[in-house]
Structures are given as C-alpha cells and as structure tokens.
N, C-alpha and C positions, 0 to 999 in steps of 0.2 A: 356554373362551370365556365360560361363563357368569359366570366370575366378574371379567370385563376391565369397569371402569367407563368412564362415560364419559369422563372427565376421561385415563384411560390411551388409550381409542382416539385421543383429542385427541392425545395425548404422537407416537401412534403416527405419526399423520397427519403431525405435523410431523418427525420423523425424515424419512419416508421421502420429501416433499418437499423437505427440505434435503440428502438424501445420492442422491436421484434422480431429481432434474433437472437433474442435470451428474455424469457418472461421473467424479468427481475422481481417477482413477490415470494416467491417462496424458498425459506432454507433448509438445505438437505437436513435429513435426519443423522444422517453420518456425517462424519469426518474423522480426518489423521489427527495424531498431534505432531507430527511433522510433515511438510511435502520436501524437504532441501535432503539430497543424498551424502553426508559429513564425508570427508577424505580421511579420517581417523578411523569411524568404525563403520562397520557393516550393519549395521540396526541406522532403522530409515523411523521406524511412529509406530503407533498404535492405532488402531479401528477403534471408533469410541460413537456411541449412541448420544445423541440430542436428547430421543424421548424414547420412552420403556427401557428397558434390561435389555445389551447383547449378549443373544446366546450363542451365537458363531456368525463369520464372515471365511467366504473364498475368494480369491486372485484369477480375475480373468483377463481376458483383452490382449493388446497389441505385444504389451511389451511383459505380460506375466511371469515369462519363463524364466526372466530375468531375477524374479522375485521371490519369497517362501514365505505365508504365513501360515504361522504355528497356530497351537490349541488355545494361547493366551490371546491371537486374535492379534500380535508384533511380527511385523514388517522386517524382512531384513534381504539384505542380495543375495542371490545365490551367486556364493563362490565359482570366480571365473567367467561367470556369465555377465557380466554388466559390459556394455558396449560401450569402448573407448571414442568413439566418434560419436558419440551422441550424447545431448544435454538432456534432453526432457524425452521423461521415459512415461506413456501413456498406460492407465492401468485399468482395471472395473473394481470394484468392492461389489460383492452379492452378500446380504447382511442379514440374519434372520434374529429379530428382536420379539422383544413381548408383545411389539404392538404390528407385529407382521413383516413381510419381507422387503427390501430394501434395497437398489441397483444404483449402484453412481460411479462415475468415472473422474478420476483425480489424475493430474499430473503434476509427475516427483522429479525435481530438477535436481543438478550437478550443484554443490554448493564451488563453484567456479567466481563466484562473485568477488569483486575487486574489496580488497580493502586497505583503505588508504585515509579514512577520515572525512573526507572531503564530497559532502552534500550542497551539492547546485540549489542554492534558494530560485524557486520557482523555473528550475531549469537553468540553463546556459544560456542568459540574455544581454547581461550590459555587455560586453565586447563582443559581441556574435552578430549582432544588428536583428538577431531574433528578438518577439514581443514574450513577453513574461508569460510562463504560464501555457503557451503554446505546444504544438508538437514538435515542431521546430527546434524550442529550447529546449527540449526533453533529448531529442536525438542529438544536438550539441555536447549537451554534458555526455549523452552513453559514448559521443567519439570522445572529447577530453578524457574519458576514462575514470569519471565521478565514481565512490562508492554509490552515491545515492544521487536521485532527480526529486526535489521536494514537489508535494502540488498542489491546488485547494480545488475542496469538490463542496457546489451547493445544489441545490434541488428545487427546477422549477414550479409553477403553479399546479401543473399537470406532470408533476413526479419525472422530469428526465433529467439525467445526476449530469453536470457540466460544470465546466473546468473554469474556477477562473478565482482571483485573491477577493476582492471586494465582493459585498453582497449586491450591488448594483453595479451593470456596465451601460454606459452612457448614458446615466441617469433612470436606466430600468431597473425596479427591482429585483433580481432574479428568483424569488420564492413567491412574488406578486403575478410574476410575467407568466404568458406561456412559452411553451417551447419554441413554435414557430416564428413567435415575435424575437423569440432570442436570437434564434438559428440565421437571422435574416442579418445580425451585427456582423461586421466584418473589422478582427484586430489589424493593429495597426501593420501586420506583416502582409496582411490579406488572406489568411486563414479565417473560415469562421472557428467559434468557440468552440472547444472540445468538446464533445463527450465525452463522458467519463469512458463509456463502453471502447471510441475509437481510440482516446489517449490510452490505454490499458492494453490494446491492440500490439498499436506501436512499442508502448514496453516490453512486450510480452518477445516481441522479434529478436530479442537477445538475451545472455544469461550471466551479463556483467555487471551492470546496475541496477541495484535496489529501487525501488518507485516508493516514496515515501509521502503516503496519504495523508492531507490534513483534514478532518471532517471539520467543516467552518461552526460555529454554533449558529443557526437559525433567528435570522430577525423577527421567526414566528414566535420562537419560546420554545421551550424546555420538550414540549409534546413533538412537536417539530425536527429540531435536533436530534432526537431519540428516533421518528419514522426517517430521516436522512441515512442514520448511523445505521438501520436496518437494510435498508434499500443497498447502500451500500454494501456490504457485506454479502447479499443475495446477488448482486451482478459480482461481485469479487471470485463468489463463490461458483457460479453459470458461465465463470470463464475459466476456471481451473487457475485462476491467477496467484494461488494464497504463495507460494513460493516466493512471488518477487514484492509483495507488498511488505511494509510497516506501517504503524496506525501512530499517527499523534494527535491531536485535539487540545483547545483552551478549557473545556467544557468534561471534566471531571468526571462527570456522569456518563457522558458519552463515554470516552474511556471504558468505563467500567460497563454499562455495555457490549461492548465491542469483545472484552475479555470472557462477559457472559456468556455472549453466543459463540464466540472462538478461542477457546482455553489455549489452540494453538500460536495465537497473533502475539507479536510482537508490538507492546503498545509502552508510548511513552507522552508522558504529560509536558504540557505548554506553561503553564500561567506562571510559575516559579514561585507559588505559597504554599506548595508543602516537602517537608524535609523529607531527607531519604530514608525515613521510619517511617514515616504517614506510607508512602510510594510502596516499602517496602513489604507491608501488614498488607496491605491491597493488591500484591503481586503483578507489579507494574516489569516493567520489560528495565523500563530507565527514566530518566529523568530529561528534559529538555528545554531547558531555562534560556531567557538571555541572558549577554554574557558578564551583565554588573551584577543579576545575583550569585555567580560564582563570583565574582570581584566583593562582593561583599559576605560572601559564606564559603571562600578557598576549603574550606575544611569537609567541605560537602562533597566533593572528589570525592576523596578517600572513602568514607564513610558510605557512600554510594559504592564502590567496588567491594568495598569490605561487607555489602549485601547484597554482594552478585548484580547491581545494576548498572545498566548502561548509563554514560553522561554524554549530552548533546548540547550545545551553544549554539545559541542563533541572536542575531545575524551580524555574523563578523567580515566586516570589510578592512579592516583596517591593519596596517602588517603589521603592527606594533601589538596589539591583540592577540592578531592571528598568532604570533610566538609565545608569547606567555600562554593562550590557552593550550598549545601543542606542548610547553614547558608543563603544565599542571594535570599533563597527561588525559584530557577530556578522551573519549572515543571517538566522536563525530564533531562538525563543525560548518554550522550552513552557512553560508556565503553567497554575496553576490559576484564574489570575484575569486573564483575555482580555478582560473589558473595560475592566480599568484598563490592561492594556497596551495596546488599541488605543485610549482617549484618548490615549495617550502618545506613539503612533508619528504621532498627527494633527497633533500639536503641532507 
C-alpha cells in the first residue's frame, strides 16, 4: 500500500465506481418492447418475458399514475395524465411468470428526439478541437443538435466496457490490458477514456440525441465478441438506457445477438455484404453501408424502404456526397463533419 500513489488510488476509485454501481452480469428477465413515448399514439410496449411464460404484470413507482396496463400486459397513457414538463417518466414492472416473480424498473422517454439525418461519427471532433470518441465530442454533437453521437465500445482484460475506435490505445491492447492500466491513458484532450457506464451517463442528461453504439468485434474472436455484446446490453439494460440507444456492428453475429436478447433494439449492420433481403428475413432495423456500396447498388434505397428498413451511410465528409446521398433520400448520414451536413439538410 505504501507504495500505491495518488494518481493510482484515483485510477482505483474510478474502476470501482464504474464496475460497481451497476453489477453488469445479469439480464433482466423482463422487458418493453418499446421504452420511447410516440406523439401519434397513446400505446407505449408491451411486458414480455426473457424466460418462462407471462402470466400477468402491474405498474408501480414514481411515475405509474401516468400509465395503464391492461390484461394483455400493453402499456399505454393514461389520458390527460402525462406531464408536459417532463421527458423521462420512471416506472416498476412487478411480473409474475412461470418461473416466479419479477420486479424491475424501466424508464419510458418522450420521443422528443431530433431528427435531421445527421450522426456525428465518433462525436463532434474535427472542428470542435474535441478528441474522437470522447465525452467532450458526444456533448458537442448533443449542442450541434445531431440526430445521433456514434461511438465504439471494447472490453478490457478484466471485463470493463470502454470507449474508444481502435482495439489498441497507445499501443495497448485493450481486450489484453487491464482496466487500471487503461484508465491511467490520458486522450489527447486530457480526458481519460470513457467508460462505457460514464459515456452513457452523459447521454442519458438529455433527450435529443440518439447514442448510437458500435459493438467493435473482438481481437479475441467470435466467443469474445458475443461475451462483449452481452455485457453490453446488461449495463444498457442497469441503466434504464434502452430509449436513447441504437446497435450497429461489423460482426453479423453480434447483431443477431443483440436482436436475441433485445427483440426491442433497434439494430443495423456495418459490413455492406448483404442485400436488403438477407437484412430483411433476419429482422434487422436497417442497413449501414459505406457510402460506395450505395454508389454502386443505388437501387438498394428503395428496396430497403420498400421492406421497412432504415438506410445509413458512413462516413461522408465530402459535400459533393453529402448531396447526392440526401438526393437518394438515405435516413441517416455519419460524418465527420456534422455541421456542413446540418447546413445542408436546412437547406
């Protein structure tokens, strides 16, 4: 002990409040299939069992009164009662299943969220003098007024999910390293490296920007990636975050996954090798190619909406781009340069 410095007890501090104020291993047995409140209708989701048969759930907690679930176990507002001053409305689920009873507490956001196209590749960094990837850039894009803040989560030696594009930062691997050896790097903004727990934090402070997750695949392999895409999902889920997430991934499997355990996620694929049939049969959210495989399969638009899925391009810098893909009517559009896109889209 005597020879633990300051700066290490620091390190230590932040471990153990990012790995121990939410036991990231286990996922609920329940879930919504939606937490976003529509401005169209008054039906919010459904109660739905992980494991055994639901045989009924009740509405408790803060903000219940606001709520009504019926005998099918569907969410909807009660008329009049939803509070116009408020985004996020706190609830309990008490759920009695085949394989016993069930207590958890979800929060059902305002669907308030911007929508404009326009997702911040790894935050709001090249003109902000923010580092990529940071919390910094995350909060730049939510004041630009991004629909989305993209971001990449990998998982160290010792399981603590952290923020950052490459599998190695300053030549550490982060799936090899531990966490404290991580936690001890300092970006080039003088942030250390997110957490995924405290980057998710910061999201969470507002209800205008989507946070759109990328699970990395794992320089471990395929076993690896899959306990990543778990782990994730269990702190997703221990922070009542599902509202402002979206899932994308290179790694197909992961994906699929992710749709496993959360029928409710909104998920969309990376790699751009499979057509919007393949995507379509596998009940994928959308599609999210770069932007030469839509330059070379234009026809994939269409065809992608005409089977209800979303289309995303990445990663467009360039305005000559940037217009045709807003011409060929894409949804989203990640960029390193979100505010020439969002003059664009004002136009």
């Amino acid at each position: 002990m005597k020879n633990i410095t300051i700066l290490s007890l620091m390190q230590v501090f932040l471990i153990m409040s990012s790995t121990n104020s939410f036991s990231g291993n286990a996922i609920s047995p329940i879930y919504l299939t939606s937490y976003i409140i529509s401005n169209s209708t008054e039906y919010v989701g459904e109660v739905k069992s992980r494991t055994g048969k639901l045989i009924s759930a009740e509405i408790s907690g803060e903000s219940s009164s606001e709520f009504v679930i019926d005998k099918a176990n569907k969410i909807t507002v009660r008329k009049g009662k939803l509070k116009s001053n408020v985004s996020v409305f706190d609830i309990i689920i008490t759920a009695k299943t085949s394989d016993g009873m069930v207590s958890e507490t979800f929060q059902i956001v305002k669907d308030d969220f911007i929508q404009n196209k326009v997702i911040a590749h790894r935050g709001a960094w090249k003109n902000t003098g923010a580092t990529e990837n940071s919390i910094a850039s995350l909060r730049h894009a939510i004041d630009l007024g991004c629909q989305g803040s993209e971001f990449d989560v990998h998982m160290s030696a010792d399981s603590l999910l952290l923020i950052n594009h490459d599998a190695a930062i300053t030549g550490k691997s982060i799936a090899k390293s531990q966490s404290l050896e991580l936690l001890s790097i300092k970006l080039s903004n003088g942030e250390t490296m997110p957490t995924l727990e405290n980057y998710l934090g910061a999201g969470m402070a507002q209800t205008k920007t989507k946070l759109i997750l990328e699970i990395k695949e794992s320089e471990l392999g395929k076993e690896s990636s899959i306990a990543l895409t778990r782990k994730i999902i269990a702190l997703v889920e221990g922070l009542h975050a599902q509202a402002w997430i979206d899932y994308i991934s290179f790694d197909y499997d992961v994906c699929k996954e992710v749709m496993r355990l959360c029928p409710y996620a909104k998920v969309a694929y990376l790699k751009g090798d499979k057509a919007p049939d393949d995507l379509s049969a596998d009940h994928f959210y959308g599609l999210d190619y770069h932007f030469t495989v839509i330059q070379k399969h234009p026809d994939w638009v269409k065809d992608a909406h005409d089977r209800n899925l979303t289309v995303n391009v990445w990663t467009v810098n360039d305005k000559s781009v940037l217009e045709d893909m807003l011409k060929q009517q894409v949804d989203f559009i990640t960029t390193n340069e979100p505010e020439m896109l969002l003059d664009l889209v004002k136009k």
